[in-house]
N, CA, C and O atoms as CSV, one atom per row, in Angstrom:
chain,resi,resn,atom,element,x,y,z
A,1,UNK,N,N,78.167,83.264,105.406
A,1,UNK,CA,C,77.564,82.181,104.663
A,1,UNK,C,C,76.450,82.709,103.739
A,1,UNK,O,O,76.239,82.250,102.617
A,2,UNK,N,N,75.597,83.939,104.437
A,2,UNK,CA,C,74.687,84.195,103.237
A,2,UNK,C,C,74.983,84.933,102.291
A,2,UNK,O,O,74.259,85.157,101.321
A,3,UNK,N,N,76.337,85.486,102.535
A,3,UNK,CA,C,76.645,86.536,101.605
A,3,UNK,C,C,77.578,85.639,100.377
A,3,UNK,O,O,77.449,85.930,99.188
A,4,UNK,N,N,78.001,85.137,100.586
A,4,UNK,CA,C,78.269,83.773,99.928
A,4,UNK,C,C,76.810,83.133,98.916
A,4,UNK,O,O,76.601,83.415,97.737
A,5,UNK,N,N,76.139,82.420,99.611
A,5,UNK,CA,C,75.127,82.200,99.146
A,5,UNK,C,C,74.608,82.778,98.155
A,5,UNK,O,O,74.126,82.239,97.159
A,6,UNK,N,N,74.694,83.963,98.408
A,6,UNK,CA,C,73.551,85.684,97.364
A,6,UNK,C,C,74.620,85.965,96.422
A,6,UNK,O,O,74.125,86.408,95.386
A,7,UNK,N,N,75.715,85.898,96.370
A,7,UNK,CA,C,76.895,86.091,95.557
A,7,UNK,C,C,76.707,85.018,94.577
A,7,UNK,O,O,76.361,85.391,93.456
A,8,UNK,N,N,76.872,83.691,94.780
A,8,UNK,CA,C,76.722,82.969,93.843
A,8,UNK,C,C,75.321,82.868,93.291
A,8,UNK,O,O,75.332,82.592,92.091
A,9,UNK,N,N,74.116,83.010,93.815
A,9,UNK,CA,C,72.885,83.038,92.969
A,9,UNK,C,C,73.084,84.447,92.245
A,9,UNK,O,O,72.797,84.407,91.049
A,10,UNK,N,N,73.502,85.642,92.707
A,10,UNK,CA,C,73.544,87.028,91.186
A,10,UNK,C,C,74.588,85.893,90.269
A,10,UNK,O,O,74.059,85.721,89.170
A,11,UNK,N,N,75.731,85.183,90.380
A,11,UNK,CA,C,76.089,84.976,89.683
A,11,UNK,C,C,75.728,83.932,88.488
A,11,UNK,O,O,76.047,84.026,87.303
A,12,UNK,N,N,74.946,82.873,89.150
A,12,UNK,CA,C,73.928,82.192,88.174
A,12,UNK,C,C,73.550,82.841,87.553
A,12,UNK,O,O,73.955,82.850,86.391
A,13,UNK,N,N,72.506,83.795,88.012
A,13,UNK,CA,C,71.106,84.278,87.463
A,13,UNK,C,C,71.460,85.297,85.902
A,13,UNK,O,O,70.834,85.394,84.846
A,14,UNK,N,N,72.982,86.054,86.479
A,14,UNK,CA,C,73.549,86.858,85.537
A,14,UNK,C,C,74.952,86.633,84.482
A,14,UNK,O,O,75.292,87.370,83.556
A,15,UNK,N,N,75.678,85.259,85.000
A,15,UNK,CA,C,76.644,84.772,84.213
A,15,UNK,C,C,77.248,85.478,84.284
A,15,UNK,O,O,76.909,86.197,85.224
A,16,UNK,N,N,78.904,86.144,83.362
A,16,UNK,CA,C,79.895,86.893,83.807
A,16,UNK,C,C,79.252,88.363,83.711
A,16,UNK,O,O,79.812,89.345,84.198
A,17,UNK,N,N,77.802,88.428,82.915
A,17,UNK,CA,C,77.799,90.030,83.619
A,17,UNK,C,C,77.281,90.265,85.209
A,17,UNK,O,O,76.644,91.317,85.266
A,18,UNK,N,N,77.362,89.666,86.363
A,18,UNK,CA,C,77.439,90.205,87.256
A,18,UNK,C,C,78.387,90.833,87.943
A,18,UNK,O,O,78.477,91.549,88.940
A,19,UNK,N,N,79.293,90.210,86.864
A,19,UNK,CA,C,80.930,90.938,87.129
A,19,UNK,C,C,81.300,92.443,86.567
A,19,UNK,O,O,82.437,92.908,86.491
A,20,UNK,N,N,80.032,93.116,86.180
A,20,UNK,CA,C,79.924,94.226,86.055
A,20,UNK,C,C,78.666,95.425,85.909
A,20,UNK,O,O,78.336,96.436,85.289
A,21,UNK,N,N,78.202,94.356,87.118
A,21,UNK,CA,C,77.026,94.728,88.021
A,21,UNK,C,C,77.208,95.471,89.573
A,21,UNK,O,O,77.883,94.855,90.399
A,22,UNK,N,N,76.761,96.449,89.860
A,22,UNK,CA,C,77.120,97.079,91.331
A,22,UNK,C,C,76.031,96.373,91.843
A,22,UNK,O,O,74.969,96.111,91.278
A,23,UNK,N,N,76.567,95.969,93.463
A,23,UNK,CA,C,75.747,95.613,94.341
A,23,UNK,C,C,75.949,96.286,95.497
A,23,UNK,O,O,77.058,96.812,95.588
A,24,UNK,N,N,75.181,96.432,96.438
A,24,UNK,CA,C,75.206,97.136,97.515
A,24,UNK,C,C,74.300,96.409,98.587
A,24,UNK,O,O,73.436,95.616,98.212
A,25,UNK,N,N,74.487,96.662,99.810
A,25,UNK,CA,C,73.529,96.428,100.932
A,25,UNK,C,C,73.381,97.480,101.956
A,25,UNK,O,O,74.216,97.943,102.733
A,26,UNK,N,N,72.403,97.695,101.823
A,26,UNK,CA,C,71.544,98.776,103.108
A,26,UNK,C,C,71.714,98.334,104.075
A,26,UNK,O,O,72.321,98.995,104.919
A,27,UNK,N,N,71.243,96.996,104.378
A,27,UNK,CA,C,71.851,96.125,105.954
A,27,UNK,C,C,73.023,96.704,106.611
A,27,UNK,O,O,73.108,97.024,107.797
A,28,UNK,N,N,74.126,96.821,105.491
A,28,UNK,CA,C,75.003,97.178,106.410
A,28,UNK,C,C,74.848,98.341,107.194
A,28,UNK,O,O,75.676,98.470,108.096
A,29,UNK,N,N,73.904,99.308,107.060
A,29,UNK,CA,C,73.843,100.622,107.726
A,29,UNK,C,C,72.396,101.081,108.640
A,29,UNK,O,O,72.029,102.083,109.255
A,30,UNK,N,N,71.656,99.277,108.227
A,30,UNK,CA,C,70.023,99.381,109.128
A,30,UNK,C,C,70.133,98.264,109.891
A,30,UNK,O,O,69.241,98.019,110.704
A,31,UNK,N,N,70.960,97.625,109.789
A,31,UNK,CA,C,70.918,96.392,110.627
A,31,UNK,C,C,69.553,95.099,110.137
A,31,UNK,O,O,69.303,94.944,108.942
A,32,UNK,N,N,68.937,94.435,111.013
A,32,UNK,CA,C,68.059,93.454,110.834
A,32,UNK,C,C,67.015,94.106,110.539
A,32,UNK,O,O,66.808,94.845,111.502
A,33,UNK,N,N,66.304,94.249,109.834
A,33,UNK,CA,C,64.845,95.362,109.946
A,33,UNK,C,C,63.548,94.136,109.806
A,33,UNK,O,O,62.412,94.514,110.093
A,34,UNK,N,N,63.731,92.860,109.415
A,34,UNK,CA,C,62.987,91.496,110.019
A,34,UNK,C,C,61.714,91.723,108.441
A,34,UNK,O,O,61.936,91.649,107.233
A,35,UNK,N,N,60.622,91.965,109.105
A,35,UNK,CA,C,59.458,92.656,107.707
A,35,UNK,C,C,59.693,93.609,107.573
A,35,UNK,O,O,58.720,94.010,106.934
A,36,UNK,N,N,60.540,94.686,107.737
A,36,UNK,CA,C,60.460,95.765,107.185
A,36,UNK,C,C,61.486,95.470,106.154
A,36,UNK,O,O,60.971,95.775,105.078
A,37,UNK,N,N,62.698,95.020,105.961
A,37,UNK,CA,C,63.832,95.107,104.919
A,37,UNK,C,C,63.594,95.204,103.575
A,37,UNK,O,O,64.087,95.954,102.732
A,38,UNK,N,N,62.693,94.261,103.485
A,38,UNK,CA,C,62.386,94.226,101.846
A,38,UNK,C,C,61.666,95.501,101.346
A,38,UNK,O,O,61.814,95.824,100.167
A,39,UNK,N,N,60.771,96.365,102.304
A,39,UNK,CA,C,60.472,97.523,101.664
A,39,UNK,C,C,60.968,98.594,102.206
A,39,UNK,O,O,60.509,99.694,101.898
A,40,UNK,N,N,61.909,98.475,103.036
A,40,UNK,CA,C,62.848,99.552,103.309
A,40,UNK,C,C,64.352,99.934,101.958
A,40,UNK,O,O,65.014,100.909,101.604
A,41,UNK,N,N,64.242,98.454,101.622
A,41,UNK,CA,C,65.107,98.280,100.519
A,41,UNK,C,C,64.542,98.461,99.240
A,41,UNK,O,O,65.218,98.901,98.310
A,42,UNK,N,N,63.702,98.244,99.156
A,42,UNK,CA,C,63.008,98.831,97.602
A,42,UNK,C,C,63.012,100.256,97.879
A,42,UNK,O,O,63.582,101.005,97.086
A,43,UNK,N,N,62.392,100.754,99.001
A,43,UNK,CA,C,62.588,102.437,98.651
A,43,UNK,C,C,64.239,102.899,98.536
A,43,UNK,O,O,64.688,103.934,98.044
A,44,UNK,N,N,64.819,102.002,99.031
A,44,UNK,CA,C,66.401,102.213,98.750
A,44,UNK,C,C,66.714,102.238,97.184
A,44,UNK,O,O,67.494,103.053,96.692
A,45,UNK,N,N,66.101,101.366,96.522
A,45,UNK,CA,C,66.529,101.098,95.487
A,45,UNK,C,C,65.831,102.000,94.683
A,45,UNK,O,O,66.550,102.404,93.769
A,46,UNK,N,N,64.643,102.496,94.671
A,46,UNK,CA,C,64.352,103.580,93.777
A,46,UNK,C,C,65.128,104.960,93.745
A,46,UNK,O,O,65.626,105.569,92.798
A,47,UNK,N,N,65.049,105.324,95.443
A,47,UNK,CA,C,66.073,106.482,95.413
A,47,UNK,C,C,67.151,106.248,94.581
A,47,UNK,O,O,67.019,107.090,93.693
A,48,UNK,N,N,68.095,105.625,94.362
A,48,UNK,CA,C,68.750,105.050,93.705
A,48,UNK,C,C,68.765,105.378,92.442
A,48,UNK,O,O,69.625,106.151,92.021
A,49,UNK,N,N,67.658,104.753,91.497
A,49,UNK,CA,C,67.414,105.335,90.451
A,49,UNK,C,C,67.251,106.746,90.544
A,49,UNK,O,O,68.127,107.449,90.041
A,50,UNK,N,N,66.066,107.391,91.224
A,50,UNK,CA,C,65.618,108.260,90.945
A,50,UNK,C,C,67.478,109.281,90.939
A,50,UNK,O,O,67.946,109.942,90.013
A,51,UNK,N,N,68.011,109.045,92.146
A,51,UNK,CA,C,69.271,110.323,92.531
A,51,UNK,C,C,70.887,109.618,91.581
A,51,UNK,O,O,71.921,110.257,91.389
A,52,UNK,N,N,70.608,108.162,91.142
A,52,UNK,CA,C,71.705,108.230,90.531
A,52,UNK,C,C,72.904,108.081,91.286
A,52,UNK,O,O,74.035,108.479,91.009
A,53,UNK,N,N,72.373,107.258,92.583
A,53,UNK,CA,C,74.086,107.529,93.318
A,53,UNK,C,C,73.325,105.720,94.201
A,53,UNK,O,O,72.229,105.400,94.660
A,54,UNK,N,N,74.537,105.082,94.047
A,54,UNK,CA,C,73.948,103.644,94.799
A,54,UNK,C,C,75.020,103.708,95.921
A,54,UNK,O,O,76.245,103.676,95.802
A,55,UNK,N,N,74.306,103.800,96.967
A,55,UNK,CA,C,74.238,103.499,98.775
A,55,UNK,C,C,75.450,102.568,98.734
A,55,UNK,O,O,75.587,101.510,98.120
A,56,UNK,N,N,76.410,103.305,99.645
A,56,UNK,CA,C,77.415,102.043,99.840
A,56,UNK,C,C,77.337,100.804,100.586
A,56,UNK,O,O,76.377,100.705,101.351
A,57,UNK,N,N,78.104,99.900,100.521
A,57,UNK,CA,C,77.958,99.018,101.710
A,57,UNK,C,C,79.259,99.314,103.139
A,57,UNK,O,O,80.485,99.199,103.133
A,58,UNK,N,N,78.657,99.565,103.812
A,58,UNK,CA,C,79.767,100.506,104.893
A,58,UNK,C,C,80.017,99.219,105.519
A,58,UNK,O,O,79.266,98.243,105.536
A,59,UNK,N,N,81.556,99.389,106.200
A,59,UNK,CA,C,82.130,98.067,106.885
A,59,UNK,C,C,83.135,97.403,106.158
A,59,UNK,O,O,84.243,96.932,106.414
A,60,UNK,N,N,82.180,97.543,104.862
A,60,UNK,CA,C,83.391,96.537,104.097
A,60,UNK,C,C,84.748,96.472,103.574
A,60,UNK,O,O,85.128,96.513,102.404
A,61,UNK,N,N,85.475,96.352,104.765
A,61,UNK,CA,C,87.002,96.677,104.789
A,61,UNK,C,C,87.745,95.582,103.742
A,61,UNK,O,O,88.228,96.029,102.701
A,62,UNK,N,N,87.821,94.261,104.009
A,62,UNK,CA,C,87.714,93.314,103.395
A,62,UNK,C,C,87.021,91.942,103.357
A,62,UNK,O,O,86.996,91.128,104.280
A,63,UNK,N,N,86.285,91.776,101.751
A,63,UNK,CA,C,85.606,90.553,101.583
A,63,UNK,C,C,86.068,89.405,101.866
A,63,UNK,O,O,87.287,89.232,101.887
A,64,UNK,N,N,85.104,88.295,102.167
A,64,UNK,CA,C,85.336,86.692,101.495
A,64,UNK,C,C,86.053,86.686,100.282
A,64,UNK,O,O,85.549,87.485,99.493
A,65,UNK,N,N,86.914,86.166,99.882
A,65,UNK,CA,C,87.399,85.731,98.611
A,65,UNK,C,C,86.273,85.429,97.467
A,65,UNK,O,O,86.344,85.916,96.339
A,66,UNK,N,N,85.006,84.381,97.992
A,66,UNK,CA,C,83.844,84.467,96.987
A,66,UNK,C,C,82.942,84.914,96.895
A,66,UNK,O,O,81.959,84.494,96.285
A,67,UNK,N,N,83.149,86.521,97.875
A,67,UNK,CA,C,82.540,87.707,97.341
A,67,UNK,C,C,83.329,88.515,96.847
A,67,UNK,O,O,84.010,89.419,97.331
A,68,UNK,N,N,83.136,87.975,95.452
A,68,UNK,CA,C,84.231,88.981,94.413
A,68,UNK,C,C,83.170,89.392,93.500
A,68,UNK,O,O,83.086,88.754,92.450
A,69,UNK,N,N,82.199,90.511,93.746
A,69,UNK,CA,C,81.723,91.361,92.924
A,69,UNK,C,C,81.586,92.514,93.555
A,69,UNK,O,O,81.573,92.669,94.776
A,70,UNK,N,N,81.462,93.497,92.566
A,70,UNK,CA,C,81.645,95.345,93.031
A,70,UNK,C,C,80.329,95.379,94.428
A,70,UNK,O,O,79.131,95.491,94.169
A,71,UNK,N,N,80.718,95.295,95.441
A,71,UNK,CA,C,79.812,95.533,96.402
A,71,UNK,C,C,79.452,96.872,96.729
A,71,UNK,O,O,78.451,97.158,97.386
A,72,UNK,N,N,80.199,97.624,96.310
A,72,UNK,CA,C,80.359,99.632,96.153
A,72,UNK,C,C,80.740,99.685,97.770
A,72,UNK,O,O,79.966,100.141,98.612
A,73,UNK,N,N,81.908,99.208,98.036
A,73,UNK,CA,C,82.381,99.422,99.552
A,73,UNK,C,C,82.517,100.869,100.036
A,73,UNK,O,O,82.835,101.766,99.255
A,74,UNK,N,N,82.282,101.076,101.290
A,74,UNK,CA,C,82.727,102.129,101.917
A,74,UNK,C,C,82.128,103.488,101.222
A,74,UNK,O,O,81.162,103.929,101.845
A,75,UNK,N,N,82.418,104.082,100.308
A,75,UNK,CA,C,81.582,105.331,99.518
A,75,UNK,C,C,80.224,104.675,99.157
A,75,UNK,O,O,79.767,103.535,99.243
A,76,UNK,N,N,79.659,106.180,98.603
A,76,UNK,CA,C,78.548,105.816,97.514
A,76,UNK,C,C,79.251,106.020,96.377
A,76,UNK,O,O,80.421,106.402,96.366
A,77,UNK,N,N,78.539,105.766,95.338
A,77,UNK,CA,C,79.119,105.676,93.893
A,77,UNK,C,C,77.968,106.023,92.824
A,77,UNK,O,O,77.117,105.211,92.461
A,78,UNK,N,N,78.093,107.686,92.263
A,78,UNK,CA,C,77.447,108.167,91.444
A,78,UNK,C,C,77.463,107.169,89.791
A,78,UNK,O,O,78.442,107.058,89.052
A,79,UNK,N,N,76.245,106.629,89.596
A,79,UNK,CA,C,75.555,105.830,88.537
A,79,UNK,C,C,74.469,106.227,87.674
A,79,UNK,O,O,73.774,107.105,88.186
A,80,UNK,N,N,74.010,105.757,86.217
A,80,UNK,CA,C,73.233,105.987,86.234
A,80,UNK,C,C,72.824,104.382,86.215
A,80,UNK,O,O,73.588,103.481,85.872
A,81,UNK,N,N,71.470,104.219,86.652
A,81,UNK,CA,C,70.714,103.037,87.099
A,81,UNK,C,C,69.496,103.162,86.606
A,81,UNK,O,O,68.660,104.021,86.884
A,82,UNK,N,N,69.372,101.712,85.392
A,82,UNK,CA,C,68.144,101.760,84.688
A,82,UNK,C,C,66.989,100.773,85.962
A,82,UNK,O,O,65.895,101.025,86.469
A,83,UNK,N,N,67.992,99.577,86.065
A,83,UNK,CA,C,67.015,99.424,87.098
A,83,UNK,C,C,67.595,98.675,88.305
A,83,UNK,O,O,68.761,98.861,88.653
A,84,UNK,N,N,66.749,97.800,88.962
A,84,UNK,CA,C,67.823,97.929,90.371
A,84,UNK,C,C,66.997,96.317,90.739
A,84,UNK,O,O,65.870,96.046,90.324
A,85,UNK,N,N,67.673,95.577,91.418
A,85,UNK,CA,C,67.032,94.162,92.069
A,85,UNK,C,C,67.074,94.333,93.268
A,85,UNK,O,O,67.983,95.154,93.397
A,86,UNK,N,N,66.682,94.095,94.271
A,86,UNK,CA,C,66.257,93.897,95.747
A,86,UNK,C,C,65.548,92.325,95.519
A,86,UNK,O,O,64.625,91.771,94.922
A,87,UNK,N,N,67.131,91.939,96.807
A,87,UNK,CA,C,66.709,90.384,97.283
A,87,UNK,C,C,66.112,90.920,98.131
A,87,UNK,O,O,66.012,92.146,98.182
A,88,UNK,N,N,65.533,90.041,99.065
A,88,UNK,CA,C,65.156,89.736,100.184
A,88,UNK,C,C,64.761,88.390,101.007
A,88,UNK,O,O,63.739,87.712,101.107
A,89,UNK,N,N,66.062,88.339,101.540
A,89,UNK,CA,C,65.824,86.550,102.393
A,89,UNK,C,C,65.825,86.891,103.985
A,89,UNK,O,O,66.607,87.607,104.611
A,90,UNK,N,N,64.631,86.104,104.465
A,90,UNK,CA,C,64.444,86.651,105.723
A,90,UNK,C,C,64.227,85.245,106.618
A,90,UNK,O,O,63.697,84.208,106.220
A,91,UNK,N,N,64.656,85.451,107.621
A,91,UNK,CA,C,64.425,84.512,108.655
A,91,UNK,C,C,63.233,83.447,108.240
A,91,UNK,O,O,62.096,83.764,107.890
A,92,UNK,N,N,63.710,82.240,108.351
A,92,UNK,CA,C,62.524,81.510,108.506
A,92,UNK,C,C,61.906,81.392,107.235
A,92,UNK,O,O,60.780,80.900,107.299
A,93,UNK,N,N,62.426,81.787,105.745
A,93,UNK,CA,C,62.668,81.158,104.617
A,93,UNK,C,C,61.706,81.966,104.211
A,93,UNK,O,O,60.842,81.199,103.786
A,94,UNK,N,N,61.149,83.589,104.021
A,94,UNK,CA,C,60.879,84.516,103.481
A,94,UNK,C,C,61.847,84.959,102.456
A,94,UNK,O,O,62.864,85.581,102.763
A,95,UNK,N,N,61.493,84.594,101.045
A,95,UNK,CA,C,62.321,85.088,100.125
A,95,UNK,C,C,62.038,85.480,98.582
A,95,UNK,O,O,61.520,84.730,97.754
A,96,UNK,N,N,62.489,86.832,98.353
A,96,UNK,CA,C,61.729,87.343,97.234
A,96,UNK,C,C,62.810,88.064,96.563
A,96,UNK,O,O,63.825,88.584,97.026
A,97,UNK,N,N,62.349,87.976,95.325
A,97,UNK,CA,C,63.448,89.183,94.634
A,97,UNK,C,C,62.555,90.157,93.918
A,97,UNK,O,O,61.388,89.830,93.702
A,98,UNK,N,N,63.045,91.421,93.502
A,98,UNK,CA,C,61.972,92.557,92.973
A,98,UNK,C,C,62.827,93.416,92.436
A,98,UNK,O,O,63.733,94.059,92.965
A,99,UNK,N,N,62.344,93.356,91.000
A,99,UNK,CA,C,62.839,94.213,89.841
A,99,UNK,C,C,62.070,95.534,90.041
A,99,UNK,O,O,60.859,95.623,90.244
A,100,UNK,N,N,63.091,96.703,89.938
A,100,UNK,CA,C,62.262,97.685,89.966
A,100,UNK,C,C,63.146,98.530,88.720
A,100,UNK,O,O,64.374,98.570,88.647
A,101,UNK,N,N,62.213,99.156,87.813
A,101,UNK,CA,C,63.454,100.159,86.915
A,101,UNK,C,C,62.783,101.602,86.285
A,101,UNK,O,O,61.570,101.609,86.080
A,102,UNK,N,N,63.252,102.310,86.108
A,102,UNK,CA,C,63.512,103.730,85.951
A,102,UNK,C,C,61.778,103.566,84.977
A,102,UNK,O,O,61.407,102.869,84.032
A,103,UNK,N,N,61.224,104.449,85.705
A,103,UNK,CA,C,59.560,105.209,84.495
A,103,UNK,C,C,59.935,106.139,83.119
A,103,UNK,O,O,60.368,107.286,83.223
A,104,UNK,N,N,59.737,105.569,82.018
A,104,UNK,CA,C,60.376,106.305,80.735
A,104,UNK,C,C,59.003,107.003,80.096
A,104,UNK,O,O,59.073,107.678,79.069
């Protein structure tokens, strides 16, 4: 249901280019991290930039039908990445999003 949920808000927020937007989740490979996620995931997401390779989402054998965007299943996937979004929705209606992008 939330992955659902987060699927259709990138897709608001970005219209058909989220359909050629990579997404990924760290969750799948840290589990619940509660207050830590959101800045366990931003340092995810800089590495990211900084190394050029976005973190797969492991597990994902097959999606929901209306999670139909590049989730970068199973591998990582060498990118270059100007910049990177980190949701973060947490128990009990903690919720933030955070743009982070490449220092020029």
């Amino acid at each position: 249901m939330n992955d659902v949920s987060e699927t259709r808000a990138i897709k608001r927020a970005f219209g058909d280019h989220a359909y050629r937007l990579l997404a990924s989740s760290n969750k799948s490979m840290l589990g619940h991290m509660l207050g830590a996620a959101g800045a366990i995931s931003t340092v995810v997401a800089v590495r990211a930039i900084q190394e050029g390779i976005i973190p797969p989402t492991v597990n994902l054998e097959k999606a929901d039908p209306e999670c139909d965007l590049d989730y970068v299943p199973l591998q990582p996937r060498a990118a270059t990445i100007n910049a990177a979004m980190v949701n973060a929705f947490g128990f009990g209606g903690q919720n933030a999003a955070l743009i982070v992008r490449r220092y020029a």
